[in-house]
Every structure is written in C-alpha cells, then in structure tokens.
C-alpha positions in Angstrom: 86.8 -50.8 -26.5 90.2 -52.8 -24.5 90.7 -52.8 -21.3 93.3 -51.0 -20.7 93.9 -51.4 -16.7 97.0 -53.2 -15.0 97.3 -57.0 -14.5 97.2 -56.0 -10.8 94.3 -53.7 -10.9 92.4 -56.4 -12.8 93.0 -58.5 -9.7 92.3 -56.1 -6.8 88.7 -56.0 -8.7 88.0 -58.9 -9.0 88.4 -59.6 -5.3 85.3 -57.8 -5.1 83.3 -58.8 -7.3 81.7 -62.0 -5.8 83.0 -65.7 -8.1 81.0 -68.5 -8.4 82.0 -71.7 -6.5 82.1 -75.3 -8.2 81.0 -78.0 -5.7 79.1 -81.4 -5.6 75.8 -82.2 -3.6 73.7 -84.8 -3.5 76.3 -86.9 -5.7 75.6 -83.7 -8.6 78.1 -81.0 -9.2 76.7 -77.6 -8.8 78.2 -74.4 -9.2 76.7 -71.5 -6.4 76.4 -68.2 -8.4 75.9 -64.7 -7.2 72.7 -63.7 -6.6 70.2 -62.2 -9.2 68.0 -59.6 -7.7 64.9 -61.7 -7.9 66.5 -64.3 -6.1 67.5 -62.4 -3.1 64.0 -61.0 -2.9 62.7 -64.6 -3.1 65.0 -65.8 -0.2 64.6 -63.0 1.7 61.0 -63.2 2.0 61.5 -67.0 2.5 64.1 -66.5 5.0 61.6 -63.8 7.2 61.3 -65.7 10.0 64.6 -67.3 10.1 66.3 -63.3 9.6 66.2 -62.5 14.2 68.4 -65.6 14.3 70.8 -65.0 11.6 72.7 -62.7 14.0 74.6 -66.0 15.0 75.7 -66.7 11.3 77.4 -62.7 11.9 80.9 -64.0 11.8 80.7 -65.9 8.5 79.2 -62.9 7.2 82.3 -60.9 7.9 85.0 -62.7 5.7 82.5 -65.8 4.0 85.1 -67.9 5.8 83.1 -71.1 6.6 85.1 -74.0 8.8 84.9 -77.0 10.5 84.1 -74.6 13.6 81.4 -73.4 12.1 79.5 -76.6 11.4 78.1 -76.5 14.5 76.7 -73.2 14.3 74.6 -74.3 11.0 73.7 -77.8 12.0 72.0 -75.7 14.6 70.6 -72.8 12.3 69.2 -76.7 10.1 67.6 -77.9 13.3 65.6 -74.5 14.4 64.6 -73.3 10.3 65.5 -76.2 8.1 62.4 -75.8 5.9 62.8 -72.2 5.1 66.6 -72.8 4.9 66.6 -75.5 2.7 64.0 -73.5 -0.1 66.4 -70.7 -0.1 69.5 -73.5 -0.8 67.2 -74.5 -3.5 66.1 -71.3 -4.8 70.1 -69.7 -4.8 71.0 -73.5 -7.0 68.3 -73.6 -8.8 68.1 -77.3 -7.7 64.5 -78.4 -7.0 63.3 -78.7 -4.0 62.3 -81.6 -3.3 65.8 -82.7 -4.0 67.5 -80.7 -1.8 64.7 -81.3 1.1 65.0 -85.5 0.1 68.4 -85.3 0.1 71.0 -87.4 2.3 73.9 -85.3 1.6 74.2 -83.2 5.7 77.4 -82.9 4.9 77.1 -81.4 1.2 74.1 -79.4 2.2 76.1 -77.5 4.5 79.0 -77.5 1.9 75.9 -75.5 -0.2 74.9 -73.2 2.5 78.6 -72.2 3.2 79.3 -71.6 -0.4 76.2 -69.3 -0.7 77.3 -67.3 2.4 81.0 -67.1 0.6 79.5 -66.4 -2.6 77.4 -63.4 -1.3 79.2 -62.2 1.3 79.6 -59.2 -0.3 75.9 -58.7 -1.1 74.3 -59.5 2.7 76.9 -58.1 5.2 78.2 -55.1 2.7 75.3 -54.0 1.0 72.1 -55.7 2.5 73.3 -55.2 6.6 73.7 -51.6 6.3 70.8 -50.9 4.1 68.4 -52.6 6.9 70.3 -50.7 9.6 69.7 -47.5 8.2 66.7 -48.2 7.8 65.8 -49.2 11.4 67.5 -45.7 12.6 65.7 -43.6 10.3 62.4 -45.5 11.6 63.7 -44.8 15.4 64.4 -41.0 14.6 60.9 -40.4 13.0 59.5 -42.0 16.0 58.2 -45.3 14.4 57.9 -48.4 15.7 56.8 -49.5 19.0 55.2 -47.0 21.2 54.8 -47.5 25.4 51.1 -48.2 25.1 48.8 -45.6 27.3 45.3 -46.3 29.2 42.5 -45.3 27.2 41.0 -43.8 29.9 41.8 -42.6 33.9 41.4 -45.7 36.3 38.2 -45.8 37.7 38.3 -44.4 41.7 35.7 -45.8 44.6 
C-alpha cells in the first residue's frame, strides 16, 4: 500500500504527531522521544507529588514553547521537586540516574526538561489534561470526594 496523500497534507500531520528532539547533556548527545505508555505511567506515578505544582509549568504546556523566560520558572520547579524531577528526566532519556542526578550540566538539564515538555506537549496538555479533568467532574457530580464532616453525635447540654 502507497501513500497516496498530498505533500501538504503529509505536513499538516506531521505537526501533530509529536518529533523527537536531538540535544546534548551532560557533554552526551541525546535525542528526547515521545513517550511510550509505560513510561508516562512510570513518570506519572513518580511525578505524584510534584503534579499540584505543575499548574505553574501551564503555559509551556500550551504551545511546548520553552524560553529564556521560562528558566526561572523551572529552576524553581528543580529547587521545590528536584529528586522526583530528575528520575522522570531520566526515565523519559533513558539515561541512568545517577547520571542525570550527578550531573553538572543546570543548564542542559533544563535544555532536557524543556525538550520533554515540547516533545509531549501533545500527550500532557491535549490528551492527559482533559482526561484528569473529566475525571475530577464526573467524581464531583456523583458526589465523591470530600464531604463537610458531621458530629457523630448531638453536643452534650448541662
């Protein structure tokens, strides 16, 4: 079977369809992939306690544009959940570890955690956003969640 579609088509696709991004860290070139699903599970579940915070990162998530303004925003993001940040930079690289936690490279590190956001843009603020949204509203309309606690019994009168 050929693929038959326009030049132009075959471009317009390929804009959504997330590329892989060549880039050096830690003195090694790397190229950032897509996600598998088994790595998304693995960083969300790393990434748990770090997800209430990642509201701030909302504005790289809408076009994976990463810049010089936004270095600040990460270096902060480094300072508050470094650990948990850097295993999910090493599990999306495939790098191990202990390299990317005994790394030097602030600079490229970022460079890594930009080009993951880019990357997978499409899969955390077009597919994984909404799905976790929906599910909070489904929860709120069946009543689940937190409930105003009640006394378990009447005060006690003198």
């Amino acid at each position: 079977m050929t693929n038959t579609a326009a030049p132009a088509e075959d471009a317009t696709a390929a804009a959504f369809i997330p590329q892989a991004e060549a880039l050096t860290f830690n003195g090694q070139a790397i190229t950032v992939q897509p996600l598998a699903v088994m790595q998304a599970i693995q960083i969300g579940r790393v990434l748990k306690q770090v997800l209430p915070s990642l509201d701030r990162m909302a504005p790289l998530l809408q076009d994976g544009d990463v810049g010089a303004a936004d270095v600040p925003l990460l270096v902060e993001l480094l300072s508050d959940y470094g650990e948990p940040m850097t295993e999910a930079v090493a599990i999306a690289t495939g790098l191990p570890l202990r390299d990317v936690q005994g790394s030097r490279d602030i600079a490229g590190l970022i460079g890594v955690i930009a080009a993951i956001v880019r990357v997978n843009v499409d899969f955390f603020a077009q597919q994984v956003a909404p799905y976790l949204a929906g599910l909070r509203n489904a929860a709120a309309a069946n009543g689940a969640g937190p409930t105003p606690s009640t006394p378990l019994s009447a005060p006690a009168t003198a």
